[in-house]
DRENPA-3360 file (N, C-alpha, C; in nm, 2 decimals, always signed):
BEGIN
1 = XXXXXXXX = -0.01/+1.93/-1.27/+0.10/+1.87/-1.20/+0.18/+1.78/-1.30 ~ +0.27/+1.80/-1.33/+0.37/+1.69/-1.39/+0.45/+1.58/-1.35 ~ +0.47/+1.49/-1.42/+0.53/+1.36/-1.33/+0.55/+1.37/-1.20 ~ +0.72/+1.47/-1.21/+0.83/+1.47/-1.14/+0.76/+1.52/-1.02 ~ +0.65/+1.58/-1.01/+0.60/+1.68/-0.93/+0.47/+1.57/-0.85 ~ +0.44/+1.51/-0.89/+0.34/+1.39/-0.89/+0.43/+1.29/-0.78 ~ +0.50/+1.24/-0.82/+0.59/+1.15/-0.81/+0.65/+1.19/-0.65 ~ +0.69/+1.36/-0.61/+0.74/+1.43/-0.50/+0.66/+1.42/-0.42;
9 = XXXXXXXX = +0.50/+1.47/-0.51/+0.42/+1.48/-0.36/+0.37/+1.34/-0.32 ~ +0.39/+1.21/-0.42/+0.37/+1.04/-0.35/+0.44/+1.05/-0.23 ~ +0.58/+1.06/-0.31/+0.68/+1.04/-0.14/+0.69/+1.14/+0.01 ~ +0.64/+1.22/-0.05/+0.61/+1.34/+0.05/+0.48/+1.28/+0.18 ~ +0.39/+1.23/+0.09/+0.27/+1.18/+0.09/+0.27/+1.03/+0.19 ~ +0.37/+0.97/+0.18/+0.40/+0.82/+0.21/+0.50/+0.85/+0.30 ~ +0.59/+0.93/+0.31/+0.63/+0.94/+0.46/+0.57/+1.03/+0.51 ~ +0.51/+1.10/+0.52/+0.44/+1.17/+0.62/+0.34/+1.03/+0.69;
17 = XXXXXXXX = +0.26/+0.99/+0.63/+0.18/+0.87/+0.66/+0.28/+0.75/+0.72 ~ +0.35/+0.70/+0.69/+0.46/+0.65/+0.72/+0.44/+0.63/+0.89 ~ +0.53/+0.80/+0.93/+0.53/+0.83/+1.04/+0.38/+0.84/+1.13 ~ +0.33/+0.85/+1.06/+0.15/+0.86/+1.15/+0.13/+0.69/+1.18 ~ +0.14/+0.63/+1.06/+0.04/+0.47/+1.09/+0.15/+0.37/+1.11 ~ +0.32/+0.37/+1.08/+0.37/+0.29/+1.10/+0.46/+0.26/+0.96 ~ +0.49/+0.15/+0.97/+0.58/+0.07/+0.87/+0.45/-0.01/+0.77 ~ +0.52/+0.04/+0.67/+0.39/-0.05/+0.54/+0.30/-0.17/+0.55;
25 = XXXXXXXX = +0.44/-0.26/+0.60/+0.39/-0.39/+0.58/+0.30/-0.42/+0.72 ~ +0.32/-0.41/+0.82/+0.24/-0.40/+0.98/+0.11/-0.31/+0.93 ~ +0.11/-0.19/+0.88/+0.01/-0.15/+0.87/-0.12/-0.21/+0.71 ~ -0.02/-0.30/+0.64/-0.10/-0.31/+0.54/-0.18/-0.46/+0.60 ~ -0.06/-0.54/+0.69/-0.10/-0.68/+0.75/-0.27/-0.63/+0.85 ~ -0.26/-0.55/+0.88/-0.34/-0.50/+1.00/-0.47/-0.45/+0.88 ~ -0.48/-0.36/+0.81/-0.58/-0.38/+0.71/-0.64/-0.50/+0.65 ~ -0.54/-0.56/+0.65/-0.56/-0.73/+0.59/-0.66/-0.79/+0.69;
33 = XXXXXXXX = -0.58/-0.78/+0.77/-0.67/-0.89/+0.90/-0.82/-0.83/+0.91 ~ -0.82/-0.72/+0.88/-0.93/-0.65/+0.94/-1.07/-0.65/+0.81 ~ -1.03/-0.65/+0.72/-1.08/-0.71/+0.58/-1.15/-0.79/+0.56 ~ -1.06/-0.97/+0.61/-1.03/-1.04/+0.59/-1.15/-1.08/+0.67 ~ -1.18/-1.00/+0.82/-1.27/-1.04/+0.95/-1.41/-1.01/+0.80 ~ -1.39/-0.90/+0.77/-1.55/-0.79/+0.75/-1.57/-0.90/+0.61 ~ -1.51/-0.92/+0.51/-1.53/-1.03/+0.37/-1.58/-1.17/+0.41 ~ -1.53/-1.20/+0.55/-1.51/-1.37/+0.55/-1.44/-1.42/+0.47;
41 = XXXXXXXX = -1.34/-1.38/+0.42/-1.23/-1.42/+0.30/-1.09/-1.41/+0.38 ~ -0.99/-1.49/+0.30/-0.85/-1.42/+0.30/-0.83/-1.33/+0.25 ~ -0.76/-1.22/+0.31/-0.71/-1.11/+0.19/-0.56/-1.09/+0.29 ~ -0.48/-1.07/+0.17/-0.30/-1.06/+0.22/-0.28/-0.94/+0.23 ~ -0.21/-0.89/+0.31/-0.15/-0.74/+0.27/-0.09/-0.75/+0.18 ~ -0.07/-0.75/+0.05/+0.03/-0.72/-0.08/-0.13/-0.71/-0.16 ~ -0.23/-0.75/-0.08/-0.38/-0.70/-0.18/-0.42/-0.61/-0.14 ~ -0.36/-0.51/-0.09/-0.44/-0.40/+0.01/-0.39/-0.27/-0.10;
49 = XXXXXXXX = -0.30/-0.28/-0.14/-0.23/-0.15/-0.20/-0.33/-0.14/-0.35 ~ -0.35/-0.26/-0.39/-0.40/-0.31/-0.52/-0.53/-0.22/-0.49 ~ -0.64/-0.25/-0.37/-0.75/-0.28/-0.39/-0.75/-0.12/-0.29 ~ -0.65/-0.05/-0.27/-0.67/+0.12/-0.27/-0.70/+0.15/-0.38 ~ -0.61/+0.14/-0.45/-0.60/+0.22/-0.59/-0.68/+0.19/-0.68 ~ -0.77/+0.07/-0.71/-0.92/+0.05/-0.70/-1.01/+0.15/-0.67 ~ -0.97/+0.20/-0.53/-1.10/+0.31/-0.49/-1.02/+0.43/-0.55 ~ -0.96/+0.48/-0.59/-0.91/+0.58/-0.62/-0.93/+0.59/-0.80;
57 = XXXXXXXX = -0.89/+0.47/-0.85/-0.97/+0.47/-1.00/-1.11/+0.52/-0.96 ~ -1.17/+0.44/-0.92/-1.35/+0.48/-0.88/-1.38/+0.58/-0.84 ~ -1.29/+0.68/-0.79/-1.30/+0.81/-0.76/-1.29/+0.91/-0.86 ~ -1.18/+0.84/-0.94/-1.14/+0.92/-1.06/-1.22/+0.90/-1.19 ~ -1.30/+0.84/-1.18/-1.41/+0.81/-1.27/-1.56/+0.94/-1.26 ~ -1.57/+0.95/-1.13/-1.67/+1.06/-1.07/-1.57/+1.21/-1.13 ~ -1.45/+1.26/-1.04/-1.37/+1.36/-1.04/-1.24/+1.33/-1.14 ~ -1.27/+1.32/-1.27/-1.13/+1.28/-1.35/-0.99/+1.42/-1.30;
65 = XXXXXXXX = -1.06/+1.52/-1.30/-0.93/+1.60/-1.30/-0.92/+1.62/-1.09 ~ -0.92/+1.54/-1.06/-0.88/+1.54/-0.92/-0.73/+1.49/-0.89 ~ -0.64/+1.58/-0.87/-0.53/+1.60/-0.86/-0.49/+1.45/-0.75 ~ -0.53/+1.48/-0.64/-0.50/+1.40/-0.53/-0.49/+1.29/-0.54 ~ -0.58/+1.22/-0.64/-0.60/+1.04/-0.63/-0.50/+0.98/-0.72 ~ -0.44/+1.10/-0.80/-0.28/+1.04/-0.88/-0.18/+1.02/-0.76 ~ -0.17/+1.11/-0.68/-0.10/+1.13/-0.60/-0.12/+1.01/-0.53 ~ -0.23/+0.98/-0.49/-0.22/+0.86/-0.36/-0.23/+0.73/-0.43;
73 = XXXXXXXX = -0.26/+0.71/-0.55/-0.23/+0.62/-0.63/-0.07/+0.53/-0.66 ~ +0.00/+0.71/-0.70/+0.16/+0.64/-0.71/+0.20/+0.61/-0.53 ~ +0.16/+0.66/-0.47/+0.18/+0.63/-0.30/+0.16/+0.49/-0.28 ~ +0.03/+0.42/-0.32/+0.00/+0.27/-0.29/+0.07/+0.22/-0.42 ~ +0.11/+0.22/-0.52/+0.21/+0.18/-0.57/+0.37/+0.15/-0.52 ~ +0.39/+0.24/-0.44/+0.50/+0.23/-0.43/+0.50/+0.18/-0.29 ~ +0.44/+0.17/-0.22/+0.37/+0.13/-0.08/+0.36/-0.06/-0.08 ~ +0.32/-0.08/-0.20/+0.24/-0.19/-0.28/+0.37/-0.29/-0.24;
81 = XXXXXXXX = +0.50/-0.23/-0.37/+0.62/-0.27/-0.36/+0.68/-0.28/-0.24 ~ +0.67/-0.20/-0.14/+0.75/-0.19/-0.03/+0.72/-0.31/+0.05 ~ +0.55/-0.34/+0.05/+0.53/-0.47/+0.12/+0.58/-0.61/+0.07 ~ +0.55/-0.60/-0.10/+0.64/-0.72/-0.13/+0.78/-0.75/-0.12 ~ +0.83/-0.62/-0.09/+0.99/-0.66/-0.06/+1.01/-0.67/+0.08 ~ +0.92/-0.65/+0.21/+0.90/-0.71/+0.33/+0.87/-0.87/+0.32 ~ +0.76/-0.84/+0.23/+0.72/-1.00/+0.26/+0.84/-1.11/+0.22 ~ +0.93/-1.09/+0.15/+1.02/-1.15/+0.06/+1.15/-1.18/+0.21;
89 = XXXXXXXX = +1.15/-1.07/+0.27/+1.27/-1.07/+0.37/+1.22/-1.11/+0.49 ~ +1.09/-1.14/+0.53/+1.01/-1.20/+0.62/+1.05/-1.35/+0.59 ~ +1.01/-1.35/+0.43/+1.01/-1.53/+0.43/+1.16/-1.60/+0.40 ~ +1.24/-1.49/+0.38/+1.39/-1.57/+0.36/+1.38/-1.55/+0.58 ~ +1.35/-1.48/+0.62/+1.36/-1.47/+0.83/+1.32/-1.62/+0.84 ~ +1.20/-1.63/+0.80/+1.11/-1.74/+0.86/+1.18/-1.90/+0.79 ~ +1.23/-1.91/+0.69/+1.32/-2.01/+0.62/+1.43/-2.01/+0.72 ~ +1.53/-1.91/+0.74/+1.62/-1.94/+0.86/+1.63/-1.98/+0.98;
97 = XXXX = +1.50/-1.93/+1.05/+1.45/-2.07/+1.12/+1.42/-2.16/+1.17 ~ +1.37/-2.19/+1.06/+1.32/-2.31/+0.98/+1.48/-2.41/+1.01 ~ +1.52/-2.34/+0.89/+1.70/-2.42/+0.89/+1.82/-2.42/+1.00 ~ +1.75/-2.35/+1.12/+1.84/-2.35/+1.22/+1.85/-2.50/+1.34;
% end
């Protein structure tokens, strides 16, 4: 599979999922929380996309030529970003008001 083709089946991949589990950031906050219960730790949603692709290195260590885990790798990558640019327009929401 080459980039371009990589890269099609991420987004192919991320909205299909998308539509199944919801909007990124709700669904990555909701991983968080639930983490966060099983660790006894904090963990943010903007560490959820990180600590997929984590398991998907680790996967790819056992199956190197396993097609899929590139695929769902650029997916939490780009998943990754999608929450940080939620969280960013959350906290300019939450600053508004704040300043109202």
């Amino acid at each position: 599979m080459n980039k371009e083709e990589l890269l099609k089946a991420a987004l192919d991949a991320v909205t299909v999922r998308g539509s199944a589990y919801g909007d990124a950031y709700t669904n990555h906050k909701r991983i968080a929380d639930i983490w966060s219960i099983i660790l006894e730790t904090e963990v943010r949603p903007d560490q959820v996309a990180p600590m997929m692709i984590g398991v998907k290195l680790a996967r790819l260590i056992e199956t190197p030529d396993h097609q899929d885990s590139y695929v769902d790798m650029a997916g939490y990558a780009a998943t990754g970003s999608q929450v940080k640019d939620d969280e960013k327009l959350i906290e300019v929401g939450s600053s508004r008001i704040v300043d109202d």
